[in-house]
C-alpha positions in Angstrom: 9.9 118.3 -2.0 10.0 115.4 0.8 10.9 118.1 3.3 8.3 120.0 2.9 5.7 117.1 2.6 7.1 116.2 5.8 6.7 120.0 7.1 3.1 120.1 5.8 2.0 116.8 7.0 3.9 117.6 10.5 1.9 121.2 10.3 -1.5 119.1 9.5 -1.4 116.5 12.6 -0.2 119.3 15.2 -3.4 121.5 14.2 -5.8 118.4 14.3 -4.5 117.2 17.6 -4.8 120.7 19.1 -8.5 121.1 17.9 -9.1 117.8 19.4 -7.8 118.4 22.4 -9.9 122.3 22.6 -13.0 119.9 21.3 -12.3 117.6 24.5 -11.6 120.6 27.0 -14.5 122.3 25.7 -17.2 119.1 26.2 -15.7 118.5 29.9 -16.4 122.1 31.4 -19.3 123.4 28.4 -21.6 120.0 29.0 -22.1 120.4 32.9 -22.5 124.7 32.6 -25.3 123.7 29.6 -26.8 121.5 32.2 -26.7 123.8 34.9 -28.4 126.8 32.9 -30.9 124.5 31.1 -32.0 123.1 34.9 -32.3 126.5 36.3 -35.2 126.6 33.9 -37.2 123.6 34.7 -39.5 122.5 36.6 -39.4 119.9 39.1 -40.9 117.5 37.0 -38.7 117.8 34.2 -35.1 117.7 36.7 -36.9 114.1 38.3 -38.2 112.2 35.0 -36.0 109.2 33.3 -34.8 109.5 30.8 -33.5 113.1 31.2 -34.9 115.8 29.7 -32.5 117.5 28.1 -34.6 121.0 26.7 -37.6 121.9 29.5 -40.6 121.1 28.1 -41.9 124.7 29.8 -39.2 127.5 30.5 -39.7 128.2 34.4 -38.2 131.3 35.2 -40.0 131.6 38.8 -36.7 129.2 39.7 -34.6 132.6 39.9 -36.7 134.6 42.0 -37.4 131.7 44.3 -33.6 131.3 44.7 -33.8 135.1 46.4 -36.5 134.7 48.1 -36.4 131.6 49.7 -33.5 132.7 51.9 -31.9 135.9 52.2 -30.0 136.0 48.9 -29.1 139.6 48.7 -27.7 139.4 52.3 -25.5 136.8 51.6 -24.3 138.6 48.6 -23.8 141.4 50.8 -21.5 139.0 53.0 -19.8 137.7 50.2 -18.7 141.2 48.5 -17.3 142.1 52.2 -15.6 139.0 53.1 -14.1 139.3 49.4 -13.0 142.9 48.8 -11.5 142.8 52.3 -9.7 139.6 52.3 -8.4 140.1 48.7 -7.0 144.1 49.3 -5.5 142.3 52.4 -3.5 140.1 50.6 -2.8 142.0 47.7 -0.9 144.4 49.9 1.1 141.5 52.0 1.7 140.1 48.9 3.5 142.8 47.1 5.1 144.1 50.3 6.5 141.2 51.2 7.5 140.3 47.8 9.1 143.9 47.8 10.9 142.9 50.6 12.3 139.9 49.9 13.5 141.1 46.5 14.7 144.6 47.1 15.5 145.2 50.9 18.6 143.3 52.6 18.3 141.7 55.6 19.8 138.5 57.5 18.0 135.0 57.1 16.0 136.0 53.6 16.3 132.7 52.2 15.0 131.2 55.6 12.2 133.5 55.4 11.5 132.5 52.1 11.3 128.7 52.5 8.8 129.2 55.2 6.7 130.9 53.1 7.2 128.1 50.3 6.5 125.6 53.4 3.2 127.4 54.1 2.1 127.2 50.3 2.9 123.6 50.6 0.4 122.8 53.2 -2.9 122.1 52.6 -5.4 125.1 54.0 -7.6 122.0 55.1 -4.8 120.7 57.7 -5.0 123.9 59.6 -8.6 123.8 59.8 -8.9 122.5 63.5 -6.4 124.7 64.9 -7.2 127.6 62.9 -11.2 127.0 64.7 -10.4 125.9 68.0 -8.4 129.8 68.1 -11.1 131.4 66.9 -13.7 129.8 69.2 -11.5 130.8 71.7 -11.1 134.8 71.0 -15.4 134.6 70.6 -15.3 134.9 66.9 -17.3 132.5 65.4 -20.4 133.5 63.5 -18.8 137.3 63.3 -16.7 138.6 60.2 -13.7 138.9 61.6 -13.5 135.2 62.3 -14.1 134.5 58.8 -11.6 136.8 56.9 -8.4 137.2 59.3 -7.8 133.4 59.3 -8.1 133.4 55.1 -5.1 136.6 54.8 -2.7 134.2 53.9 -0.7 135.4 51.7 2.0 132.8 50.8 1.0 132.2 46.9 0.7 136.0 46.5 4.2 136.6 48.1 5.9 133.8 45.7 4.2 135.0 42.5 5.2 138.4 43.2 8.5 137.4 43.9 9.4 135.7 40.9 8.1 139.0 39.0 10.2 141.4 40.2 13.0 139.4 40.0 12.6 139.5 35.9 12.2 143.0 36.1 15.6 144.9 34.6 18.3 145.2 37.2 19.7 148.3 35.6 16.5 149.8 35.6 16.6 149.2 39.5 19.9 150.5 39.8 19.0 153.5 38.0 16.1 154.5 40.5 18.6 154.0 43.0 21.4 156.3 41.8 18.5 159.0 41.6 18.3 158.8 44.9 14.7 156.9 45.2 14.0 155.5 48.5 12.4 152.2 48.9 8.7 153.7 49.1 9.4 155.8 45.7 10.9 153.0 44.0 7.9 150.7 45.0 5.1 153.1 43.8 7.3 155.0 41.2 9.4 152.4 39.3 8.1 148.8 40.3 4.8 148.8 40.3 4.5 150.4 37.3 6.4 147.6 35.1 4.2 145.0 37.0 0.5 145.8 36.0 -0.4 142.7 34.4 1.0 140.2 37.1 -0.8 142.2 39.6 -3.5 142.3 37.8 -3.2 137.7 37.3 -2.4 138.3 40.9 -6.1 140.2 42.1 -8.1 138.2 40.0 -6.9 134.9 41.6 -7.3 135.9 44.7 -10.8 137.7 44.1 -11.9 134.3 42.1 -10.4 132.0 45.3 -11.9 134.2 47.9 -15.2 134.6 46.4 -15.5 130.7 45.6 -14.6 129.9 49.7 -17.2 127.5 51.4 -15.1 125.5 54.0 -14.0 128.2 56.7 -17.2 130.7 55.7 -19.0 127.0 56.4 -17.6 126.2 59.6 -17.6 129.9 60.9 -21.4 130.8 60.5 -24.4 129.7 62.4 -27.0 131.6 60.5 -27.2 133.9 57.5 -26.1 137.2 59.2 -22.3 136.2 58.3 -23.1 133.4 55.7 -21.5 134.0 52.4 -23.0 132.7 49.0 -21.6 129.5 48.6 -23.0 128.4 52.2 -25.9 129.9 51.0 -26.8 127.9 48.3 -25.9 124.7 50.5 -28.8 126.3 52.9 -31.0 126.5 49.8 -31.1 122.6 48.9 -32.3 121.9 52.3 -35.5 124.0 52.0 -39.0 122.3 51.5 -38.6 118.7 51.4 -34.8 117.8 53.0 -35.3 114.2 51.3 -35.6 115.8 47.6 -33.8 118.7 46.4 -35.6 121.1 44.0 -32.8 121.6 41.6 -34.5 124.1 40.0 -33.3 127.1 41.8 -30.0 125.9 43.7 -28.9 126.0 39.7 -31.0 129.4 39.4 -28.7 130.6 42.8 -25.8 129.2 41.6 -25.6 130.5 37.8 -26.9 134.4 40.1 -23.3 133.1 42.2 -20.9 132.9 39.2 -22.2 135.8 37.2 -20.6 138.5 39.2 -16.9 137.0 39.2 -17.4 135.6 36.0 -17.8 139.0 34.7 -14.7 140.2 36.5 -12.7 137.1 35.1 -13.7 137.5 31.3 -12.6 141.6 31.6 -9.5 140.8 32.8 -8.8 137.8 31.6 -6.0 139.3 29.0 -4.0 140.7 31.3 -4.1 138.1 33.8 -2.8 135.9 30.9 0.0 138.3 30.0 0.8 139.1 33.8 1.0 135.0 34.5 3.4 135.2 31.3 5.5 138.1 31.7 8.3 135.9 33.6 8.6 133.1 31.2 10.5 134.3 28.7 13.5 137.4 29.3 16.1 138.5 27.0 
């Protein structure tokens, strides 16, 4: 009977604790995206007043439509989507072949090859930053899209996670394909690909999410909004009208119109990202 008054109360304290802490989580990142939705909807009057205003007093929808019109919204949205699909498919396909290859092909001085990629994941992308611009300057790239996206094809995180997958994926499997006589292209597309949705799956999604939230390099690389992307957009945006004072209104109008299209990509794939950043953990 003690046991299981133990087990109960045990049972009771885990689940209250874990509600907390979903409670806590849930304040810290649902507080600031109320704030930001309710503000795209006021006016400047409301956003400047003490003490806050926490529900507009009138609903001001013009916010979104000044957000792309004020500047060339759609154009940097156009930028964005480029710099994005392109950089992304870039390193999804280093990532995977060069995971392929360091799993499944022999050659001398693997490991070596290997740690430099673990020494480049290491490093900061900020440190590389000066080199990385004084190249570019040099080749005539700046304010072009070639200077933004071959500098961000990195693909040292893609390369490790990939890695570690297919080295949980069944050996006799592997072995199998082999003995039928599959070469290393049909094995790739035939037998490990196939087992690896899900982690490619986690694997895009980061990468779309990373590339699409990019500011510094896009920042440093464009002079004007042919090449801008959005999130140097919406830094353009608090600067128009009155530099001094910042109407709020529609950089949160711009920046809820930034989320929404990777935010809808996150929440459909979300599952499978989940199971694909899983799949190695447990074996057996």
């Amino acid at each position: 009977m003690t046991d299981r008054l133990n087990r109960l109360d045990n049972a009771f304290w885990a689940k209250f604790f874990g509600y907390a802490a979903m409670v806590c989580v849930l304040i810290v990142i649902g507080v600031p995206l109320f704030w930001l939705l309710i503000t795209s909807f006021k006016t400047r009057g409301d956003i400047y007043v003490q003490p806050a205003v926490y529900w507009p007093h009138t609903w001001h929808a013009e916010n979104y439509s000044e957000a792309t019109t004020t500047l060339p919204f759609w154009t940097f949205l156009r930028n964005s989507v480029i710099v994005t699909l392109t950089v992304a498919s870039v390193k999804f396909v280093l990532g995977v072949l060069s995971a392929y290859g360091l799993v499944f092909l022999r050659f001398p001085g693997k490991n070596v090859v290997f740690l430099v990629i673990i020494a480049a994941l290491m490093v900061p992308n900020q440190i590389t930053v000066i080199s990385n611009y004084a190249l570019v300057a040099q080749l005539g790239w700046r304010n072009t899209m070639q200077g933004i996206i071959i500098p961000l094809c990195g693909v040292a995180f893609g390369t490790f996670l990939m890695r570690n997958h297919f080295l949980s994926l069944p050996a006799e499997v592997i072995e199998a394909a082999r003995m039928d006589g599959a070469r290393w292209w049909r094995l790739l597309t035939r037998v490990v690909l196939p087992m690896s949705g899900p982690t490619m799956v986690a694997f895009a999604v980061i990468t779309l999410v990373n590339e699409w939230n990019e500011y510094l390099w896009p920042f440093l690389m464009a002079d004007g909004p042919n090449v801008a992307t959005l999130p140097v957009g919406l830094t353009l945006l608090q600067n128009t009208e009155n530099p001094s004072v910042t109407n709020w209104g529609p950089v949160m109008a711009g920046t809820l119109l930034t989320m929404l299209p990777i935010l809808i990509v996150f929440l459909a794939l979300q599952r499978h990202m989940i199971k694909g950043l899983t799949s190695g953990a447990v074996k057996g």
